[in-house]
Structures are given as structure tokens and as C-alpha cells.
C-alpha positions as CSV (number, residue, x, y, z in Angstrom):
1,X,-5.4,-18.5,19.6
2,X,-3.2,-15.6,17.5
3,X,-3.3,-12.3,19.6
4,X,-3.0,-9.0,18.1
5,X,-0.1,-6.7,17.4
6,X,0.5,-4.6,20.1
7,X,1.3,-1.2,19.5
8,X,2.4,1.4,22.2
9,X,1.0,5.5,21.9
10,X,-0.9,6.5,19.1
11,X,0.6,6.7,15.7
12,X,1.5,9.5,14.3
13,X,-1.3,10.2,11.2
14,X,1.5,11.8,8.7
15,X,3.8,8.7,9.2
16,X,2.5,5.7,7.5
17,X,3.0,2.0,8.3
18,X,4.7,0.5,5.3
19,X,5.2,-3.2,4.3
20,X,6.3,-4.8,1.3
21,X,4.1,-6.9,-1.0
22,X,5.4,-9.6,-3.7
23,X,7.1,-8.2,-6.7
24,X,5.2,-7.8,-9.9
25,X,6.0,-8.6,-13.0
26,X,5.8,-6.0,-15.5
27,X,7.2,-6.1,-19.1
28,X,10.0,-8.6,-17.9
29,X,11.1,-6.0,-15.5
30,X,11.2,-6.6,-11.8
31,X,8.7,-4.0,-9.7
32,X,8.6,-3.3,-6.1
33,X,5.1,-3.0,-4.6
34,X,4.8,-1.3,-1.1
35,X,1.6,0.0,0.9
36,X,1.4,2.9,2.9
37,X,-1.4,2.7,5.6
38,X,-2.1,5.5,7.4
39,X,-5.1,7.0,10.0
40,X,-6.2,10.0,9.0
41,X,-7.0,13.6,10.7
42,X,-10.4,12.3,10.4
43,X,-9.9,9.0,12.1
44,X,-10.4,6.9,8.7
45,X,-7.5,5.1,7.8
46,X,-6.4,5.1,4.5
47,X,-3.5,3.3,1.9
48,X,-1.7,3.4,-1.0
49,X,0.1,1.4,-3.2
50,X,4.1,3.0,-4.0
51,X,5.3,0.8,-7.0
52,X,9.9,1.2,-7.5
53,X,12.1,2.6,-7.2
54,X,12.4,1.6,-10.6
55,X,15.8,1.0,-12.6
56,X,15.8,5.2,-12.9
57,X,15.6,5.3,-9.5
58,X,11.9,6.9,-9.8
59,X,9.0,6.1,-7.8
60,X,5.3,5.9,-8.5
61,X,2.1,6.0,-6.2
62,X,-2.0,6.0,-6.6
63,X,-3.5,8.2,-4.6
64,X,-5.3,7.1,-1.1
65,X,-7.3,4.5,-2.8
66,X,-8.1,1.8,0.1
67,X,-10.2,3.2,2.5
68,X,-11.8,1.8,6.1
69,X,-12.8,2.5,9.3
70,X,-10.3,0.2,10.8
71,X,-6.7,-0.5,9.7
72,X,-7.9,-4.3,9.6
73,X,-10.7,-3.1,6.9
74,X,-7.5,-1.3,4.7
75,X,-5.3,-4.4,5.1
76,X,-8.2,-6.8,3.6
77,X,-8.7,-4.6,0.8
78,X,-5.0,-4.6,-0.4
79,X,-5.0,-8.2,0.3
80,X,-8.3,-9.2,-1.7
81,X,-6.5,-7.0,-4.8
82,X,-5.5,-9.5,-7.1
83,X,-1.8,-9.1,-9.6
84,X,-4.1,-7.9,-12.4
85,X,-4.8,-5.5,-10.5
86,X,-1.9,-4.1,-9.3
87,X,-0.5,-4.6,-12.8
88,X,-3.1,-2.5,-14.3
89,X,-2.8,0.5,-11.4
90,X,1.2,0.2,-11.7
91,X,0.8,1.0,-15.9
92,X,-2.0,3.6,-15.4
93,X,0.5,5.6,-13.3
94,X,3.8,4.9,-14.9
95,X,3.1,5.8,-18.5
């Protein structure tokens, strides 16, 4: 049986837990897809996806747009969002 992650003290709501999703694919160019997941002031916790640095070195992020009572309700929203989508949030931004 898996167990879960331990984690020791409370984390810090302005610093967010970042990992590193599969590149997309956009317009033959490479792009880097992070998300930040962080718990709130409120106690919801909340993500975002970051997309770069790009070749100009620039960055781009949506706003907090997973939302969940648990960080485990965040994570299976970001994982149930399909390339598509990611590709289409990553243009929206960028342009």
C-alpha cells in the first residue's frame, strides 16, 4: 500500500509547491509548463499553470484557475486537463 508524502510544519501560503509537467508543443516551439499549488489565507488551495521561460527569456501564467478544498482535489484537476487544453490557455495568454 503507497503511503503519503510526508511533510514537516505547515507550508508557508505565499510560497507555492511547484513541479514540472510535460512540455507542450506549440507552433514547433518547445514550451515549459509548470504548476504552482498553493493554500490560501483562506485555507483553499489554489494553482496555476506558469508556461517558459520562453526563447526571450519571458514568462507567462493564468491566473489561480484550479481550485479545491484539498491539495489532492488541485492536483486531480491539473491532471484531468488534457494538451488541448493547455495549448489553448498557453495561446490565450501569450498573444
Amino acid at each position: 500500500m503507497p503511503g503519503s508524502p510526508v511533510r514537516y510544519g505547515a507550508p508557508d501560503p505565499g510560497e507555492p509547491i511547484v513541479h514540472e509537467l510535460p512540455t507542450l508543443r506549440v507552433g514547433g516551439e518547445e514550451v515549459l509548463v509548470r504548476v504552482e499549488v498553493r493554500r490560501a489565507e483562506d485555507g483553499a488551495w489554489r494553482g496555476r499553470l506558469v508556461f517558459g521561460p520562453l526563447a526571450d527569456g519571458a514568462e507567462h501564467a493564468t491566473a489561480d484557475i484550479f481550485c479545491g478544498e484539498t491539495e489532492v482535489e488541485v492536483w486531480e484537476a491539473v491532471r484531468d486537463l488534457r494538451d488541448h487544453h493547455q495549448r489553448d490557455l498557453y495561446r490565450s495568454i501569450a498573444e
